[in-house]
N, C-alpha and C positions, 0 to 999 in steps of 0.2 A: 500516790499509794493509798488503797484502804484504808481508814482508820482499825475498823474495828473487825474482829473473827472469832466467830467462835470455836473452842477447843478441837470439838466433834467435827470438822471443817477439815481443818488447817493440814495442809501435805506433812505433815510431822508423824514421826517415832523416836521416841529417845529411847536411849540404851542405855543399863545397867552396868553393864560391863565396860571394862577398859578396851577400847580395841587394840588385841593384843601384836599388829605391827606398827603400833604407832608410838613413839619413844617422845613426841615431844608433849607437852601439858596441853597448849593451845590447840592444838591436833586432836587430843584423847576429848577436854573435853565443847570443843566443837564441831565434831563425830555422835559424842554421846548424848550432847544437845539437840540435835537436828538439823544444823545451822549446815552443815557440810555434806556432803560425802566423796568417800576416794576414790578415782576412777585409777587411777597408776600414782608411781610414785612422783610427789612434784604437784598433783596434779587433780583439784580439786571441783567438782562441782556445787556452784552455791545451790542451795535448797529455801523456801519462802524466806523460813526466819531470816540466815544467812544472809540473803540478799536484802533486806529489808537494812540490815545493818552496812551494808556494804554501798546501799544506796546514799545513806545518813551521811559517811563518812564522805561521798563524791560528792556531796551538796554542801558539806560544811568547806571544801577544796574549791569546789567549786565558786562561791558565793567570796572567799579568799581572792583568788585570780581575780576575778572579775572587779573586784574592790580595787587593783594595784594595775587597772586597766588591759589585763590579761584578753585576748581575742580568744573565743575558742574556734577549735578546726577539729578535724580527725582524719587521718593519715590511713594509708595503705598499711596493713601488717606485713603484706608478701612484696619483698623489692627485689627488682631485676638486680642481679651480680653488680653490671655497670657501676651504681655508684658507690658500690662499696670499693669497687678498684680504685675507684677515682681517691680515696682517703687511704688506698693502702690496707683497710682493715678487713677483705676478704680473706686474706690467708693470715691475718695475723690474729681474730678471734677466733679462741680453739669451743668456745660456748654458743659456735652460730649454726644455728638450722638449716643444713641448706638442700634441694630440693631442685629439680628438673620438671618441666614439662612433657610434654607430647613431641616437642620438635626439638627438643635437650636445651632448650636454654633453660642458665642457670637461675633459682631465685634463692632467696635466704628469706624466712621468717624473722621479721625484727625485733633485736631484743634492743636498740634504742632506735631515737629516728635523726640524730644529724643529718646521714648520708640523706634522706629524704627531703628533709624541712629547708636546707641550705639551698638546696638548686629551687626549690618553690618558692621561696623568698626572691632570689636570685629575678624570678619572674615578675617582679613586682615593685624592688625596690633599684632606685637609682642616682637618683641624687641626696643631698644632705636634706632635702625638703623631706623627702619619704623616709626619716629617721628620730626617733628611735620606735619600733615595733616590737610590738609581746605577743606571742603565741603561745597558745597554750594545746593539750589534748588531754582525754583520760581514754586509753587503748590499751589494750591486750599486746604484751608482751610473750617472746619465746625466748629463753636460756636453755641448753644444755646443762643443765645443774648437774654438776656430780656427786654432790651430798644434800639431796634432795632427802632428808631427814629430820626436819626441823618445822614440818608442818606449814602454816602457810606463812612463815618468816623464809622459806627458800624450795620457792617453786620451782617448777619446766615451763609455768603458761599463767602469767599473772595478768592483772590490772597498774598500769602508771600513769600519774600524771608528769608529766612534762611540759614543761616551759621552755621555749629560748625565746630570749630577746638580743636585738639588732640594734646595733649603736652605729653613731659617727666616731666615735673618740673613748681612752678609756676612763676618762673623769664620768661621761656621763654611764657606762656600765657599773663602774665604781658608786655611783649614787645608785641603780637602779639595785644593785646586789644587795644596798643596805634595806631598801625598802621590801624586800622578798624577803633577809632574814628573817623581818619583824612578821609578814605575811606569813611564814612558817613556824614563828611563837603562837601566834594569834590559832591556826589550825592545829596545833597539840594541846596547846591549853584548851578549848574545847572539846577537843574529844577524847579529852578526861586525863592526859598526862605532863600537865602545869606541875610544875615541881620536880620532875621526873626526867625530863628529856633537859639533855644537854647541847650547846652550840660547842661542835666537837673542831679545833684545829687537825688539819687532814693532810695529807700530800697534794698539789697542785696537777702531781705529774708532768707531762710536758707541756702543760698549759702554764701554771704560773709556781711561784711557789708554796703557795696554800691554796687549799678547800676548805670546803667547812663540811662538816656532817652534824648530823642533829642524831644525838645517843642518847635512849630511854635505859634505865637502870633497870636492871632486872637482872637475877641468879641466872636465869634460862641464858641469858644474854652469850653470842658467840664472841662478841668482839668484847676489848681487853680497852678503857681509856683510864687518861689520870687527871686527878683533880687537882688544878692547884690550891691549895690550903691558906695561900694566900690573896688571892683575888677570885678565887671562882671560877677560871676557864679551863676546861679541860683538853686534850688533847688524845691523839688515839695512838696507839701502841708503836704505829710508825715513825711517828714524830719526835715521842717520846725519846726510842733509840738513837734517833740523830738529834735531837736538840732537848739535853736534860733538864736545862732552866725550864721558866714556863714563855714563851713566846710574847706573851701579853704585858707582863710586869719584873721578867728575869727571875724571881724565885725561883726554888729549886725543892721546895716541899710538896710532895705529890702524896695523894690517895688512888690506890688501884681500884678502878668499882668493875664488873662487869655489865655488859650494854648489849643493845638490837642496835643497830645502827635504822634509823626509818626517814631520811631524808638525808640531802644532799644538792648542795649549791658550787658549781666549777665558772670560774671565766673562761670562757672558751678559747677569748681574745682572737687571733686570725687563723687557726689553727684548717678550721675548715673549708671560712669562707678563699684563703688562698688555694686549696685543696681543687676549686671549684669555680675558681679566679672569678670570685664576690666582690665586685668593687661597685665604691657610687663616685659619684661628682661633687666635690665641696666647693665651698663659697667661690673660690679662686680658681674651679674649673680642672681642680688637678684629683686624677682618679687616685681614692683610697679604701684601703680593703675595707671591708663591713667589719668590725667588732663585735664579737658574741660572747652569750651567756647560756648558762643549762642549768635548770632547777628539775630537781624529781621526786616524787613520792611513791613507794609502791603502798597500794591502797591494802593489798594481801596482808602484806608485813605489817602495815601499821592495826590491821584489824587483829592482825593475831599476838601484837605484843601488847594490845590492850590487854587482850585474854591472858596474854603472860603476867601482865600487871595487874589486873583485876578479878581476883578469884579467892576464891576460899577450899574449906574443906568440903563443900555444897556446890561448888559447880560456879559457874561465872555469875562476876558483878559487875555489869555492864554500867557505865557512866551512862546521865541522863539522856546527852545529846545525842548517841550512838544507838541506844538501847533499840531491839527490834519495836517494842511500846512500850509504854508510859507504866500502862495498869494492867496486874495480871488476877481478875476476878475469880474467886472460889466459893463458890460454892459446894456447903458440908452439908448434905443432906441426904444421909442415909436411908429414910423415911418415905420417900418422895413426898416429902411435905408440901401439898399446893399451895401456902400463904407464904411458906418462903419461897421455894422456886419462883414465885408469882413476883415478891421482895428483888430479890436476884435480879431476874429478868428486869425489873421498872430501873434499876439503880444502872443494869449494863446499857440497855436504849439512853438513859439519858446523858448520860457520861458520854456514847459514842457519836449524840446529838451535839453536844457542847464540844466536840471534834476534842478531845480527848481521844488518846492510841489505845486501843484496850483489849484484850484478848477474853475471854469470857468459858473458863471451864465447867462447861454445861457435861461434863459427861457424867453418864448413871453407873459406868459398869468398871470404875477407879474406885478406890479404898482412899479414905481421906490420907493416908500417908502417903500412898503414889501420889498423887494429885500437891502434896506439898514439897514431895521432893524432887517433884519436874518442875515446881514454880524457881526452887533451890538453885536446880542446876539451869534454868532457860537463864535468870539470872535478870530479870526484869525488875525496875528500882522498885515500884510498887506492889504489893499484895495486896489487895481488899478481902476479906476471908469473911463469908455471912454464912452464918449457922442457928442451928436452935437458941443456942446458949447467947449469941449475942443477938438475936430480935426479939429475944422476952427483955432485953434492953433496950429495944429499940433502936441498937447503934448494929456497925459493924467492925471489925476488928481490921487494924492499919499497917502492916509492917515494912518496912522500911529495908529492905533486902539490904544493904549495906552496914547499917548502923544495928540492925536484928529488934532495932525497939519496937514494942507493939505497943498499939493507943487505941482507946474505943472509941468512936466515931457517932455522932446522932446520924442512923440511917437515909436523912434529908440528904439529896443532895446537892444542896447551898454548903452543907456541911463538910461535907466528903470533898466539896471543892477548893473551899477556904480551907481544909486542912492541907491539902496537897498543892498548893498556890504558896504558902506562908517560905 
């Protein structure tokens, strides 16, 4: 990606207004940011900004996987009926897209990809030697959302990543499930919600008898989990009702917080690959089914319950590693002063030489409070502000969109670097 654009550039408009059908936070203001816009309900198009963040987040996912020997692939979104018959789940999900051809065969838009990835594997592995395998994608998903009201926490047409991995036995799923947990710490703590997201006890369904979900706190939050007050694990609203201790240490003191749920880890164990008659060859030549796993992230949700966790009364505070850039340059020059514009200009070239992210609001025909309350609401960590008042000091003014402290800066910048490095 570019590092660096200037204002006057950039495919942006931001808006004043709430837009007035959009009921959730993260929706309102990533609409009024620029970062978005609605095409139906569910159902979003990323805009530069938008995607520049959305990219951040698929790199920090990605660089994840890959660290816990994840393969990437990318899968078909449009699948022939067939395998979903084969699992039983064409007439039993009422959330599935489904679709004809020209000669009426049936397909369905995938809102996951079992039915897919099982028989592709299938193609590939066969005995104990070809095991264990991790697969991973980040694809576009379809759901039938029926309370597509919640911005990009609950689409019609999202981004997910997805994982499964293939085992011989379920000791070694059981070890690999542990090593994704921690991969799935490691990806929320970066992208800004370490403290915040919870490893949630879940229903297993007819897979096992737990899942796990990963639940960020947040007011906005639709899902309902409870804290144990005694060791720290929490549990979600399902669990809760059938098992009121705490699952982990027996306790039975709970705190209610509301959550996004934005991750999730199931053992699949043979659920599919029998579905699909997935078997390999072990040591002693006797055929046994493939064992499986499923990890997922929807990349939507997790970008919008940043927003749900990161904002103020100004518009989003985007954490570092996500942030669409680094530095958001302003320039106050009501005057068209040539020796500051000329200031401006040297500090934005060389910041976007030092590959520094930086954005550069070179426009003439903003009033210095538009211009500070679109820095407000883009929500970018950095402001550097240079005006009259601070190059008769020879510095520039530093604010810290998060913490709102401002610092004057010597206009060098060696200076501007070291302070933003520290």
């Amino acid at each position: 990606m570019r590092n660096y654009w200037r204002r006057s550039k950039i495919f942006l408009r931001t808006q004043k207004t709430i837009p007035k059908d959009e009921v959730s936070l993260n929706a309102q203001l990533l609409i009024r940011g620029g970062f978005i816009d609605k095409l139906a309900a569910g159902i979003y198009s990323f805009l530069p900004l938008g995607w520049r963040v959305m990219k951040k987040i698929e790199k920090i996912i990605r660089e994840e996987m890959n660290r816990i020997d994840g393969q990437e692939i990318f899968l078909p979104a449009l699948h022939p009926k067939y395998f979903w018959e084969e699992t039983g789940r064409w007439t039993t999900m009422d959330d599935l897209y489904k679709l004809q051809d020209q000669s009426g065969r049936d397909f369905a838009l995938g809102p996951t990809h079992e039915e897919i990835i099982t028989p592709l594997a299938q193609k590939f592995i066969f005995t104990y030697r070809d095991l264990p395998v991790y697969l991973y994608q980040i694809q576009t998903k379809f759901r039938q959302e029926h309370r597509a009201k919640s911005g990009l926490l609950r689409g019609r047409e999202f981004i997910m990543k997805d994982l499964y991995s293939f085992h011989a036995n379920e000791e070694d799923l059981d070890n690999y499930y542990e090593i994704v947990k921690k991969a799935y710490e490691r990806i929320f703590n970066r992208v800004g919600l370490k403290g915040k997201t919870h490893l949630t006890f879940a229903s297993g369904g007819s897979f096992s008898k737990y899942s796990y979900e990963f639940q960020t706190l947040t007011d906005a939050g639709e899902d309902v989990i409870y804290i144990c007050q005694h060791c720290g694990q929490a549990v979600n609203q399902e669990i809760k009702e059938e098992t009121p201790t705490c699952p982990n240490c027996g306790e039975s003191n709970f705190v209610q917080k509301r959550s996004i749920e934005v991750g999730n880890i199931f053992k699949l164990k043979t659920k599919f690959s029998q579905a699909f008659n997935f078997y390999y060859t072990d040591q002693n030549n006797q055929k046994k089914p493939v064992i499986m796993g499923c990890y997922g992230i929807g990349l939507n949700r997790l970008m919008g319950t940043i927003v749900e966790v990161w904002h103020d009364q100004n518009g989003i505070v985007w954490p570092e590693e996500v942030s669409p850039f680094q530095i958001y340059l302003i320039e106050i020059n009501p005057f068209n002063d040539s020796p500051l514009h000329q200031k401006a200009e040297e500090i934005y070239q060389n910041l976007a030489q030092n590959n520094w992210e930086i954005v550069f609001d070179d426009r003439s025909d903003c009033s210095v409070g538009e211009k500070l309350a679109e820095a407000d609401l883009i929500g970018i960590p950095w402001q550097i502000i240079i005006s009259r008042r601070t190059l008769e000091k020879d510095s520039v003014e530093i604010v810290s969109r998060q913490t709102k402290e401002k610092t004057l800066v010597k206009a060098q910048i060696e200076e501007i670097e070291k302070f933003l490095k520290r």
